[in-house]
PyMOL Python script that loads the backbone (N, CA, C, O; Angstrom):
from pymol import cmd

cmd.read_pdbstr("""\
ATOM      1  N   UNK A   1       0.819  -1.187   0.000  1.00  0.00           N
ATOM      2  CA  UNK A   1       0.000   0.000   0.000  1.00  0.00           C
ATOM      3  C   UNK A   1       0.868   1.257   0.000  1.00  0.00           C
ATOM      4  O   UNK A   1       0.505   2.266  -0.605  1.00  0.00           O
ATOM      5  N   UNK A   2       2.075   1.192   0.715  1.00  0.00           N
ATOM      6  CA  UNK A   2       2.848   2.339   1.008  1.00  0.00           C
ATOM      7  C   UNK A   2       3.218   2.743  -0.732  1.00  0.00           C
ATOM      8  O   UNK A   2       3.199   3.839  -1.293  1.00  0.00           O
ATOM      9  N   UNK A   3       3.508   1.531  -1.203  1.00  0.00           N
ATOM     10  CA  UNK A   3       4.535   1.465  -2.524  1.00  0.00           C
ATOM     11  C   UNK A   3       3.727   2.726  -3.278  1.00  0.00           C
ATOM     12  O   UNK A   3       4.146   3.842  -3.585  1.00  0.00           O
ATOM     13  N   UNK A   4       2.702   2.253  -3.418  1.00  0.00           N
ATOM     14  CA  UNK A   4       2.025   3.172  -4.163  1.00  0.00           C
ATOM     15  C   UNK A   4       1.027   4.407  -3.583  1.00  0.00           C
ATOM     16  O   UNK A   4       0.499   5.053  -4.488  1.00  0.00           O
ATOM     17  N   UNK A   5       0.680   4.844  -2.159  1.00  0.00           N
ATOM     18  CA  UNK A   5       0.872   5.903  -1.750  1.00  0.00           C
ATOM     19  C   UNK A   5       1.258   6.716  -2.481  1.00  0.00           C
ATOM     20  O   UNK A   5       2.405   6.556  -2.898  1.00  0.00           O
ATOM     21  N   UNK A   6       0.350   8.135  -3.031  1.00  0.00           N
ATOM     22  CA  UNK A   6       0.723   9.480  -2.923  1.00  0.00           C
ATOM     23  C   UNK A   6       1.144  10.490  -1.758  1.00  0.00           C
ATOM     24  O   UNK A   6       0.329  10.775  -0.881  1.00  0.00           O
ATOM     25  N   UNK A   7       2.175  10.917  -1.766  1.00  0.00           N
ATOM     26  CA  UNK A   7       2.479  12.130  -0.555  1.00  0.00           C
ATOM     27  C   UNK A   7       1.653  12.794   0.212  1.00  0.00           C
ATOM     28  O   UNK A   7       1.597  13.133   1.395  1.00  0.00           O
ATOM     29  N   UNK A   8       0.671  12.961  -1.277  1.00  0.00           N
ATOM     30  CA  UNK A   8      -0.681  13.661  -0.930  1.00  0.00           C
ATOM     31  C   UNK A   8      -1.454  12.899   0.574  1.00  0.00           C
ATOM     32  O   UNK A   8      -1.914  13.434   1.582  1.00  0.00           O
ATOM     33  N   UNK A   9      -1.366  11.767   0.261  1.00  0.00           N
ATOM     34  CA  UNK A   9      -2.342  10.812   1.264  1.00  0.00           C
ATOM     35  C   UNK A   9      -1.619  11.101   2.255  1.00  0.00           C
ATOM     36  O   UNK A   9      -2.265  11.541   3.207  1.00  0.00           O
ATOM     37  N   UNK A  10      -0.525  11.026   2.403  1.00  0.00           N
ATOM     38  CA  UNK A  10       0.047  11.143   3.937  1.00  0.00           C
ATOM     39  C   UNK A  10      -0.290  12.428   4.567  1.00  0.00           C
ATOM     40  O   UNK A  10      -0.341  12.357   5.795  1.00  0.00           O
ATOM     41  N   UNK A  11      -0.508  13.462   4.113  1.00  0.00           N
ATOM     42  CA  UNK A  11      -0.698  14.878   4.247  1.00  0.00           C
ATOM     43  C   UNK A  11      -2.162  14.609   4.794  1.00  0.00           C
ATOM     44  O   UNK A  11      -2.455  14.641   5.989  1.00  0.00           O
ATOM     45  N   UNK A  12      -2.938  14.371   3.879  1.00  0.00           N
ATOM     46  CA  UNK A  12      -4.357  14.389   4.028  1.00  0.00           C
ATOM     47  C   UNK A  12      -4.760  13.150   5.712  1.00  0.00           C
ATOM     48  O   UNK A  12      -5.647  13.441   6.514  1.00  0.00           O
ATOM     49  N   UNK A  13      -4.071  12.165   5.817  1.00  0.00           N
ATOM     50  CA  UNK A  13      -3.758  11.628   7.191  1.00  0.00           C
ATOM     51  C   UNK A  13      -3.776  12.158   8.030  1.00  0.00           C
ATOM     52  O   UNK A  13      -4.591  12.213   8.950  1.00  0.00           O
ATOM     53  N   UNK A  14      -2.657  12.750   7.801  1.00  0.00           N
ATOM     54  CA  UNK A  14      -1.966  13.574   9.203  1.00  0.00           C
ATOM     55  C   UNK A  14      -2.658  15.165   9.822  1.00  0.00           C
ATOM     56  O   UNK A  14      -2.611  15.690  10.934  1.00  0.00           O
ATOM     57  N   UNK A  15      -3.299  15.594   8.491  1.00  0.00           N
ATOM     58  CA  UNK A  15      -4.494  16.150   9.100  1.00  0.00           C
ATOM     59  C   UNK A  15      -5.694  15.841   9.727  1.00  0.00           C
ATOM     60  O   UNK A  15      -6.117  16.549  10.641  1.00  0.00           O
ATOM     61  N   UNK A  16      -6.416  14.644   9.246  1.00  0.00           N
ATOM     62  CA  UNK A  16      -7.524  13.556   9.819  1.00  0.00           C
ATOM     63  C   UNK A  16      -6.764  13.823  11.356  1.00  0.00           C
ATOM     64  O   UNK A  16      -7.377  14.449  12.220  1.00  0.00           O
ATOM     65  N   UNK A  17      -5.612  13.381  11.567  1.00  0.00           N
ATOM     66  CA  UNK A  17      -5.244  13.041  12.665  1.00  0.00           C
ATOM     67  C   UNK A  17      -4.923  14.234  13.509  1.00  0.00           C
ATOM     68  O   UNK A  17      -5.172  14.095  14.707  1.00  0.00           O
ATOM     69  N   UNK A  18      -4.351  15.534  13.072  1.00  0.00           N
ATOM     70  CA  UNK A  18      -4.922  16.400  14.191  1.00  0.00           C
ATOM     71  C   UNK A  18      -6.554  16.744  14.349  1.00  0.00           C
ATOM     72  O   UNK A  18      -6.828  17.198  15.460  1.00  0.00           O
ATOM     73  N   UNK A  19      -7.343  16.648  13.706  1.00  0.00           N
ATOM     74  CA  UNK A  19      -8.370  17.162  13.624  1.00  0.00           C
ATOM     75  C   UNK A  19      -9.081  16.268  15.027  1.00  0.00           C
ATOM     76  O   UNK A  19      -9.674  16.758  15.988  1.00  0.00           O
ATOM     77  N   UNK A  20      -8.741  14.623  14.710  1.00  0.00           N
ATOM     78  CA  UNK A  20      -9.561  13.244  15.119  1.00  0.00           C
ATOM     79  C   UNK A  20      -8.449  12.449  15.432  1.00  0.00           C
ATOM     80  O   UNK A  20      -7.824  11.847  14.558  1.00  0.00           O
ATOM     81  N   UNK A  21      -8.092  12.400  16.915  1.00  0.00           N
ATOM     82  CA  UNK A  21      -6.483  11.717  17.106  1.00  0.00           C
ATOM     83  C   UNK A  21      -7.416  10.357  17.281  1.00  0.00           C
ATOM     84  O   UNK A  21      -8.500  10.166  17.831  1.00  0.00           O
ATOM     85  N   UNK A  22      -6.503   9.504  16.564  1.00  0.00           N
ATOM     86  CA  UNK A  22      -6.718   7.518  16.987  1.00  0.00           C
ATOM     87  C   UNK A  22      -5.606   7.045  17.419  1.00  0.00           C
ATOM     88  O   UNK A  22      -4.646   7.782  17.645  1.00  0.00           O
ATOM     89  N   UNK A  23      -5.577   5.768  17.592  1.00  0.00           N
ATOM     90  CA  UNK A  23      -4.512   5.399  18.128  1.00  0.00           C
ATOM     91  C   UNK A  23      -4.256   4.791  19.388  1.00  0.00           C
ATOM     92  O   UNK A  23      -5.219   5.067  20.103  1.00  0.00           O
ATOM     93  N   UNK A  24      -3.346   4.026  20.080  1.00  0.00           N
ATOM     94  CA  UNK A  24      -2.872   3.503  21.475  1.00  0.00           C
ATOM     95  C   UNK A  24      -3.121   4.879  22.388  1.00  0.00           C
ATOM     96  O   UNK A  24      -3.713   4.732  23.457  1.00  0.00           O
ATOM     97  N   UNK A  25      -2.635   6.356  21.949  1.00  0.00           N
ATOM     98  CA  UNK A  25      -2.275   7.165  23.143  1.00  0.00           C
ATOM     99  C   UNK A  25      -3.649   7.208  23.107  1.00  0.00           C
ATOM    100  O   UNK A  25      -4.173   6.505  23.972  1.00  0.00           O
ATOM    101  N   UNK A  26      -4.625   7.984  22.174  1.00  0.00           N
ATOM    102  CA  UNK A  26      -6.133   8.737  22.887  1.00  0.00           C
ATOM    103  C   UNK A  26      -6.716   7.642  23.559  1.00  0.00           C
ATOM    104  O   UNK A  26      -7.441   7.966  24.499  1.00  0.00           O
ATOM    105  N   UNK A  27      -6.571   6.128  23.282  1.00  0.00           N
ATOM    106  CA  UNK A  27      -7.391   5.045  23.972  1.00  0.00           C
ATOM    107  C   UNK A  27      -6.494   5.287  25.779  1.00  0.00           C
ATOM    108  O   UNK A  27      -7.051   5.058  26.853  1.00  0.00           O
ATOM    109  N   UNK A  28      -5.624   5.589  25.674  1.00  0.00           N
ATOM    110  CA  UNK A  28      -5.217   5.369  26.710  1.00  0.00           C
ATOM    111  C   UNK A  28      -5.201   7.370  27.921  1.00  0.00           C
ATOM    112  O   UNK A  28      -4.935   7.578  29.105  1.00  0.00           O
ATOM    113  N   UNK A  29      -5.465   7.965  27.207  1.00  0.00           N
ATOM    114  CA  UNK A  29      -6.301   9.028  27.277  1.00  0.00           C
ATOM    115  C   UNK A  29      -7.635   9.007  28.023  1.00  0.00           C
ATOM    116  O   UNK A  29      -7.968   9.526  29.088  1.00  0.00           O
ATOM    117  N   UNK A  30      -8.418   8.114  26.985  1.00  0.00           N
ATOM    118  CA  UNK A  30     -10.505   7.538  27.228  1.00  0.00           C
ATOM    119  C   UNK A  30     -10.179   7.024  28.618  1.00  0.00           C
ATOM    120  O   UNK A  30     -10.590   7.596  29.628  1.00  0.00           O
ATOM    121  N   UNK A  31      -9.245   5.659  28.648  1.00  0.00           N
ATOM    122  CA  UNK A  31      -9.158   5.067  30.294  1.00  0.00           C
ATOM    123  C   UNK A  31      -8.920   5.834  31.188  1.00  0.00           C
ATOM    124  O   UNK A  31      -9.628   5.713  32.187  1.00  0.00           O
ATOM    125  N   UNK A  32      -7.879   6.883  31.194  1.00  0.00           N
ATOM    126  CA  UNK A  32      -7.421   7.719  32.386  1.00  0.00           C
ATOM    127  C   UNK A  32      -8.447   8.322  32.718  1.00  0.00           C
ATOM    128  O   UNK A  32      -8.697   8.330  33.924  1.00  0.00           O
ATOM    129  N   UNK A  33      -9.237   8.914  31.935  1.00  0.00           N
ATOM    130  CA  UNK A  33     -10.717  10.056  32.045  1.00  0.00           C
ATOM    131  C   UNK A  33     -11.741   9.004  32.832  1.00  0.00           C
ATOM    132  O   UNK A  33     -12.234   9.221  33.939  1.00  0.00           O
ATOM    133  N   UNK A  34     -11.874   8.249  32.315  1.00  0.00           N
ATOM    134  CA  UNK A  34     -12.885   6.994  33.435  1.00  0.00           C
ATOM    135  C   UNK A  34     -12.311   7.093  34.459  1.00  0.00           C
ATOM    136  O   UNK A  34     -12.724   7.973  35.214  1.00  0.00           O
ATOM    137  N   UNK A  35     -11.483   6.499  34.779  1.00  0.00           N
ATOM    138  CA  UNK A  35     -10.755   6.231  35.664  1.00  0.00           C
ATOM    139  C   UNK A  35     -10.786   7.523  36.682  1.00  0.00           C
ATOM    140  O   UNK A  35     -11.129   7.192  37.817  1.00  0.00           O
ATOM    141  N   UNK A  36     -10.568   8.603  36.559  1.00  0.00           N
ATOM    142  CA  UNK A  36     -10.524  10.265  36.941  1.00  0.00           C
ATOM    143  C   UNK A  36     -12.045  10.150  37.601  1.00  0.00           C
ATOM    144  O   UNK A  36     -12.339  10.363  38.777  1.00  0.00           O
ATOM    145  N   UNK A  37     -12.899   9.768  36.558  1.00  0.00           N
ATOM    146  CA  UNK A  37     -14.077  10.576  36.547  1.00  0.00           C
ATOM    147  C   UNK A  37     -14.841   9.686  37.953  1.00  0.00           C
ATOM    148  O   UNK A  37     -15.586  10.201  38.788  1.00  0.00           O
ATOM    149  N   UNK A  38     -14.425   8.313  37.907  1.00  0.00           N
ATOM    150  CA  UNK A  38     -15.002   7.167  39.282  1.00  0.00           C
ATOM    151  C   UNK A  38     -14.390   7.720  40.416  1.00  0.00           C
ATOM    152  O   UNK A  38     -15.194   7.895  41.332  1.00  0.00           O
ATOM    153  N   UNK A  39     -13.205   8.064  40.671  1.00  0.00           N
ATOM    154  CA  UNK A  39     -12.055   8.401  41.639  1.00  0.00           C
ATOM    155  C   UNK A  39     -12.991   9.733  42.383  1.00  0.00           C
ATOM    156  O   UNK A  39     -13.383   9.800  43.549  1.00  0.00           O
ATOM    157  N   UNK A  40     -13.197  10.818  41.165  1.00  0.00           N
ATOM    158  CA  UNK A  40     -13.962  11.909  41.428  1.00  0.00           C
ATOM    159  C   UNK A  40     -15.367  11.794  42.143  1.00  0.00           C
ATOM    160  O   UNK A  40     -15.636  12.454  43.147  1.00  0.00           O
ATOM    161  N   UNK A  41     -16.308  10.838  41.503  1.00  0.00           N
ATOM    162  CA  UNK A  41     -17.671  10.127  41.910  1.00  0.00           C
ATOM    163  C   UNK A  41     -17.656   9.585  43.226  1.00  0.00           C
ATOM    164  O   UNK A  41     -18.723   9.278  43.757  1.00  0.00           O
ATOM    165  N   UNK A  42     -16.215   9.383  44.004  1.00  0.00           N
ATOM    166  CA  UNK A  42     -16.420   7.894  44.888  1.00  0.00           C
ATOM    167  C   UNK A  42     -16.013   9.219  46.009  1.00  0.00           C
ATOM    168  O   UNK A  42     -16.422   9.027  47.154  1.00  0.00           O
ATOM    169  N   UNK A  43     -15.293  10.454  45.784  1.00  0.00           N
ATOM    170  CA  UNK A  43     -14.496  11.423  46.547  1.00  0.00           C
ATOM    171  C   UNK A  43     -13.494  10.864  47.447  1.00  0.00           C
ATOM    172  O   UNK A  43     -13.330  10.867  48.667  1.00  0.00           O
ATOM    173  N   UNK A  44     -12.494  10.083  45.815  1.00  0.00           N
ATOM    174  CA  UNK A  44     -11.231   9.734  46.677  1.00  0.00           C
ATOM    175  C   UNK A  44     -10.060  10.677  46.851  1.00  0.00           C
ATOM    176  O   UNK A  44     -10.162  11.701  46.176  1.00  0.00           O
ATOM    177  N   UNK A  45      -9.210  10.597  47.433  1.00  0.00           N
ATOM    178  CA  UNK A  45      -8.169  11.577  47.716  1.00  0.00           C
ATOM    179  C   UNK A  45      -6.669  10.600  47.418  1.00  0.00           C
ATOM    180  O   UNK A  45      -6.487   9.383  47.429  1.00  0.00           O
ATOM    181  N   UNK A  46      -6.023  11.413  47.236  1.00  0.00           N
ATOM    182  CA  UNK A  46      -4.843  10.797  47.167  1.00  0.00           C
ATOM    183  C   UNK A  46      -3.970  10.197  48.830  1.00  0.00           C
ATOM    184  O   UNK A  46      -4.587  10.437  49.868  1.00  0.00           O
ATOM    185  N   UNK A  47      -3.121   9.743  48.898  1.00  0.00           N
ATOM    186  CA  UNK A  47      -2.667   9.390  50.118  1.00  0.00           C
ATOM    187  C   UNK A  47      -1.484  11.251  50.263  1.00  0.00           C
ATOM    188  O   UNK A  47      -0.654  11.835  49.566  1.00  0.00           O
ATOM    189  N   UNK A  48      -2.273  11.488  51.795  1.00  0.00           N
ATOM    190  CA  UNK A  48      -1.783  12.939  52.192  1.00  0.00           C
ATOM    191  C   UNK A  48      -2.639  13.963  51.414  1.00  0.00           C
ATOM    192  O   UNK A  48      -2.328  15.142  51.245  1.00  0.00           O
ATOM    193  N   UNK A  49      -3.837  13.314  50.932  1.00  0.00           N
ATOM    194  CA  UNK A  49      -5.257  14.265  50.798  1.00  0.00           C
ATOM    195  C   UNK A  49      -3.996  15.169  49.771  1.00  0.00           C
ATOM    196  O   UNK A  49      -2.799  15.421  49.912  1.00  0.00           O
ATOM    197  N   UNK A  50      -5.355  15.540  48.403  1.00  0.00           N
ATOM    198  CA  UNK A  50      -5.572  16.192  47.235  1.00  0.00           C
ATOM    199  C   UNK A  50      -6.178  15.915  46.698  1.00  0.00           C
ATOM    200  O   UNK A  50      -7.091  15.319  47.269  1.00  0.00           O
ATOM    201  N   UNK A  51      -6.331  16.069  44.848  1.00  0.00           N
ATOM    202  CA  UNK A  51      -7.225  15.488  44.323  1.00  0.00           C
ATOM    203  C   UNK A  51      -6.369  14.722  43.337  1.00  0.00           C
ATOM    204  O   UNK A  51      -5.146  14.769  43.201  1.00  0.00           O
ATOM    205  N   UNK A  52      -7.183  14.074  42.740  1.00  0.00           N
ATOM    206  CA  UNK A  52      -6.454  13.136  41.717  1.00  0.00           C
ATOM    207  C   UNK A  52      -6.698  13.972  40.233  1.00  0.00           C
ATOM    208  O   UNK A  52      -7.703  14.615  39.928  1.00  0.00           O
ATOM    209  N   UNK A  53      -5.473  13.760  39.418  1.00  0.00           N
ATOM    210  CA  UNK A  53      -5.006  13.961  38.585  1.00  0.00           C
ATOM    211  C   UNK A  53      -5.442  13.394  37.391  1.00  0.00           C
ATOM    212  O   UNK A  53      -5.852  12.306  37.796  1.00  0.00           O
ATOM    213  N   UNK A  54      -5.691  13.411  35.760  1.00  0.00           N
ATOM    214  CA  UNK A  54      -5.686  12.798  34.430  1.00  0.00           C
ATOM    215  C   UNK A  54      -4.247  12.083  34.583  1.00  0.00           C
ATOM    216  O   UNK A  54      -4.249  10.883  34.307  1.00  0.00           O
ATOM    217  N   UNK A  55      -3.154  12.587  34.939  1.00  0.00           N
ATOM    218  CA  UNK A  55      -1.909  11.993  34.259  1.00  0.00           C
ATOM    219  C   UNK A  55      -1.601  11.188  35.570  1.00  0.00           C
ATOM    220  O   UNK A  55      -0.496  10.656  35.672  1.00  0.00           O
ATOM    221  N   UNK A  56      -2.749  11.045  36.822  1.00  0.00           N
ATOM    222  CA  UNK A  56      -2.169   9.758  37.761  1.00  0.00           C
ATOM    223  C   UNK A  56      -2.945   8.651  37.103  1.00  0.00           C
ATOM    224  O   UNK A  56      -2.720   7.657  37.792  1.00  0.00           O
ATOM    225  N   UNK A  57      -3.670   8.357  36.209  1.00  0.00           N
ATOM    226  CA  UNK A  57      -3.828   7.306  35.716  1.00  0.00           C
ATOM    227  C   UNK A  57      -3.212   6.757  33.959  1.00  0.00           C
ATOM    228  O   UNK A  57      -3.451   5.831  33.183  1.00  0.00           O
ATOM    229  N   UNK A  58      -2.124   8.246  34.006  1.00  0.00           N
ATOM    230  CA  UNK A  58      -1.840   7.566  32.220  1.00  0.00           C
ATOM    231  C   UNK A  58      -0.744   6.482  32.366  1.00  0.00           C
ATOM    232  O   UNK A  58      -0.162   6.616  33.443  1.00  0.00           O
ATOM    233  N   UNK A  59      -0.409   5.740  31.831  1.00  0.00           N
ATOM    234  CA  UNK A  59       1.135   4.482  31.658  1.00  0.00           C
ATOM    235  C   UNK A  59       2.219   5.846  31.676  1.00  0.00           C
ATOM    236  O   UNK A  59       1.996   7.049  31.535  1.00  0.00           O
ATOM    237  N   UNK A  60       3.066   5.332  31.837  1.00  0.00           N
ATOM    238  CA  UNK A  60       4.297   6.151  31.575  1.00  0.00           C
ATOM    239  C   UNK A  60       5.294   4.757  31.216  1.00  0.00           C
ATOM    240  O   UNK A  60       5.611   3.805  31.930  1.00  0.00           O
ATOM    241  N   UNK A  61       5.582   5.045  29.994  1.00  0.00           N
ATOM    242  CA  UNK A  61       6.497   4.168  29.167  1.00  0.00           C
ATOM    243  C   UNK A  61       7.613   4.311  29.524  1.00  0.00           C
ATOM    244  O   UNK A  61       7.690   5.040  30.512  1.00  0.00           O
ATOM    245  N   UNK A  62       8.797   3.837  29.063  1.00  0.00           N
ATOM    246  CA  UNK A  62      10.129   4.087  29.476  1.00  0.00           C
ATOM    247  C   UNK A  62      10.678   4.939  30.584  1.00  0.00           C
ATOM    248  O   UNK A  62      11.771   5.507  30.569  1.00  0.00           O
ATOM    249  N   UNK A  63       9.980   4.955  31.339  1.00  0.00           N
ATOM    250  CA  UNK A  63      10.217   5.780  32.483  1.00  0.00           C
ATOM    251  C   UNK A  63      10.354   4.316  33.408  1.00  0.00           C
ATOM    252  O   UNK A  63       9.396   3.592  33.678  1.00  0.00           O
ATOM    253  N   UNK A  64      11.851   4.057  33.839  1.00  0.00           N
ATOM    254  CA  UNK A  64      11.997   3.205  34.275  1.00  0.00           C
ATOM    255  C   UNK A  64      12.389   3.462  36.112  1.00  0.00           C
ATOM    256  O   UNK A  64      13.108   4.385  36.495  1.00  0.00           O
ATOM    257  N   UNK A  65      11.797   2.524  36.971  1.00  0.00           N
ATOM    258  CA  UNK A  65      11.258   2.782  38.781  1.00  0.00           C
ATOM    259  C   UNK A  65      12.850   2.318  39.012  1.00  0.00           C
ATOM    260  O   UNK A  65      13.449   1.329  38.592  1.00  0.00           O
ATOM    261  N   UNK A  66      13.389   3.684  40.037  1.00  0.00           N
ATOM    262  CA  UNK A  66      14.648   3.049  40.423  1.00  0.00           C
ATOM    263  C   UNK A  66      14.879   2.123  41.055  1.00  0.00           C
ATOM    264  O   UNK A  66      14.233   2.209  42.100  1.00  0.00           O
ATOM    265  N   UNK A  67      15.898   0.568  40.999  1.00  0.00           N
ATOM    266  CA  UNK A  67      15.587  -0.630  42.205  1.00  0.00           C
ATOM    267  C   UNK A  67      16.814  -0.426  42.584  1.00  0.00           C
ATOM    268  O   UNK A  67      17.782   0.228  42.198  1.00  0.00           O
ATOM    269  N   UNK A  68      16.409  -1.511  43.872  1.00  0.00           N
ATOM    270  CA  UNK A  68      17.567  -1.155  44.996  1.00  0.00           C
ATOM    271  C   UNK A  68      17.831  -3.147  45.256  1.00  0.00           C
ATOM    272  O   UNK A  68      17.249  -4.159  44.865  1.00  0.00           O
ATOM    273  N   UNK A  69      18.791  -2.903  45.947  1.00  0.00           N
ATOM    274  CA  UNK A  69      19.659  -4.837  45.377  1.00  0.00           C
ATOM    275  C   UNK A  69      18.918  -4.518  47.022  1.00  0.00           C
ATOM    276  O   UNK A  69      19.011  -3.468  47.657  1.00  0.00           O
ATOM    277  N   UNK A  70      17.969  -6.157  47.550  1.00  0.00           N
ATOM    278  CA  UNK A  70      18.209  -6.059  49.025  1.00  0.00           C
ATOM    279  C   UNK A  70      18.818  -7.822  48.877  1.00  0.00           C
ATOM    280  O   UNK A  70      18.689  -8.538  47.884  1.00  0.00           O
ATOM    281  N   UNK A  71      19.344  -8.109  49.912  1.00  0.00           N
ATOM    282  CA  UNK A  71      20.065  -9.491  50.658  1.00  0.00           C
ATOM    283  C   UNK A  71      18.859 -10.074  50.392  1.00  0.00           C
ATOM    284  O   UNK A  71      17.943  -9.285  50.165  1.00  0.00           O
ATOM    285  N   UNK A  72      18.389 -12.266  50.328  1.00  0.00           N
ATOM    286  CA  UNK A  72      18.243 -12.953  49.756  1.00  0.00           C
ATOM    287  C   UNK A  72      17.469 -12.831  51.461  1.00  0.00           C
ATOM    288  O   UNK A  72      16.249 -12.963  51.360  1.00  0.00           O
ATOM    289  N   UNK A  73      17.832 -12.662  52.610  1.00  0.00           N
ATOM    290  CA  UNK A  73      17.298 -12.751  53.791  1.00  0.00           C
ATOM    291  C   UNK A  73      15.707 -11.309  53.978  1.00  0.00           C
ATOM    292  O   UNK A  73      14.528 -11.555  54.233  1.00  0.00           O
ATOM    293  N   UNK A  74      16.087 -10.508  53.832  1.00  0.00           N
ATOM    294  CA  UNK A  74      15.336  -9.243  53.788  1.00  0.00           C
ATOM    295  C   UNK A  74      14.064 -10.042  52.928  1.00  0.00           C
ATOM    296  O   UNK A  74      12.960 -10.432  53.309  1.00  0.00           O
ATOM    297  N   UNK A  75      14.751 -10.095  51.588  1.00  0.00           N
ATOM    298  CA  UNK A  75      13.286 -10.507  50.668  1.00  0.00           C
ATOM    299  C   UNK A  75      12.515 -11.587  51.483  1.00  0.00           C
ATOM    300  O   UNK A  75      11.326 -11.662  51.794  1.00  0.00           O
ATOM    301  N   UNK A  76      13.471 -12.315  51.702  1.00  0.00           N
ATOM    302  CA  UNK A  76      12.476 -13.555  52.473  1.00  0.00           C
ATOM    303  C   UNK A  76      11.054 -12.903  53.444  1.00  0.00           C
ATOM    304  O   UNK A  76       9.856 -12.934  53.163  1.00  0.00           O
ATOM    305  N   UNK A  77      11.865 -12.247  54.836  1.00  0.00           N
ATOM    306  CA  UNK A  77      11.242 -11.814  55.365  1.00  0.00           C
ATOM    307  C   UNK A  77      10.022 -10.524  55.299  1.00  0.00           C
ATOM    308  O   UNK A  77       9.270 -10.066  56.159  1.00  0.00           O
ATOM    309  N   UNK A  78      10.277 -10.149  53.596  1.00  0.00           N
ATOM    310  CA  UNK A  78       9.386  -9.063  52.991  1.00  0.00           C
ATOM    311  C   UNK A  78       8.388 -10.190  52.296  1.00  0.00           C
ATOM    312  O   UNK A  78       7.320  -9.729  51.893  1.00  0.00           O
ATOM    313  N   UNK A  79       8.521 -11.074  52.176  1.00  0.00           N
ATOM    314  CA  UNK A  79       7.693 -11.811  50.969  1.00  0.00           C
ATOM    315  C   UNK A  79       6.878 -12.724  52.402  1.00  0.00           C
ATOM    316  O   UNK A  79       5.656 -12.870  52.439  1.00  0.00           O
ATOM    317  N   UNK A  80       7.759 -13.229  53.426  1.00  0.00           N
ATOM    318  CA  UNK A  80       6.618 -13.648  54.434  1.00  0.00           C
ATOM    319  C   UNK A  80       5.405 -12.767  55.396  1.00  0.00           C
ATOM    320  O   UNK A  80       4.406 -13.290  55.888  1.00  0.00           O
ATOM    321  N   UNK A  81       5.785 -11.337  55.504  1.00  0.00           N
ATOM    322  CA  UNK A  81       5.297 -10.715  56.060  1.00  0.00           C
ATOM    323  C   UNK A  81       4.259  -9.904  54.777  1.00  0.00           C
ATOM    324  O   UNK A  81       3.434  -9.128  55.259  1.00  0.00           O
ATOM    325  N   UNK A  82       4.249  -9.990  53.687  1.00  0.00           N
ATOM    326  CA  UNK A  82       3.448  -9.769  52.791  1.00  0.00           C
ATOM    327  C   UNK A  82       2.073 -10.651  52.268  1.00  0.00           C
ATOM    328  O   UNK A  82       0.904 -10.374  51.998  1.00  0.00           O
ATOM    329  N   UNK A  83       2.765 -11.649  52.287  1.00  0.00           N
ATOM    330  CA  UNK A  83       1.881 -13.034  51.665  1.00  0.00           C
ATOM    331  C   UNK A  83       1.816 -14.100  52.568  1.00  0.00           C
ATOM    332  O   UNK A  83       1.392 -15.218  52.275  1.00  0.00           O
ATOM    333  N   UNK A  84       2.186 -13.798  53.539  1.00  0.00           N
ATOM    334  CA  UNK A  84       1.594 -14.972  55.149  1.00  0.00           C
ATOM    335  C   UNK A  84       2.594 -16.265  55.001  1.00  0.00           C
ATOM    336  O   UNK A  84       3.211 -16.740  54.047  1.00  0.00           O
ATOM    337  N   UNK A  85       2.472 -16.611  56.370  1.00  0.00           N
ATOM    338  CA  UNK A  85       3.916 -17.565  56.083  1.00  0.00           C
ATOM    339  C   UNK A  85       3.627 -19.026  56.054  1.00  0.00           C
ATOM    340  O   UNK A  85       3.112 -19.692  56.952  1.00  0.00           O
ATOM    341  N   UNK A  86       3.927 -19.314  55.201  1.00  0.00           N
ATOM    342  CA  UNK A  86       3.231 -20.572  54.346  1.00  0.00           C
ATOM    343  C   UNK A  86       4.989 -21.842  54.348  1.00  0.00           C
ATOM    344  O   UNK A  86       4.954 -22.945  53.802  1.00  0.00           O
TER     345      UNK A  86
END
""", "prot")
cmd.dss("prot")
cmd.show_as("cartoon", "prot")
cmd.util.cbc("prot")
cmd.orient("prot")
């Protein structure tokens, strides 16, 4: 399809698409707004009271959570005191 694509079409796209965004991000946009809008309905607060945010429910991609190395003993005792000691 590309092969034979006019330039034109891509132009005429990429306007569709500011006009009418599609795509992974606006779907993931629609969820955060639900998500907002129940949070808002239920009058939850954040932990240390505020309100909740659109962008506390978007993904954040490559934004990678700093980890920390703990000892093979620690985890133990984090994973029994989490999930009951079995």
């Amino acid at each position: 399809m590309l092969d034979g694509a006019d330039p034109s079409l891509l132009y005429e796209w990429q306007a569709f698409y500011n006009l009418h965004p599609f795509g992974e991000e606006r779907q993931d946009i629609r969820s955060a707004n639900i998500c907002l809008a129940i949070m808002q309905a239920m009058g939850a607060k954040k932990k240390g009271g505020g309100q909740f945010k659109l962008d506390d429910f978007m993904p954040h991609f490559g934004k990678s959570q700093p980890t920390t190395q703990i000892d093979p003993v620690t985890a133990q005792a984090v994973m029994k005191d989490r999930y009951g000691k079995k």
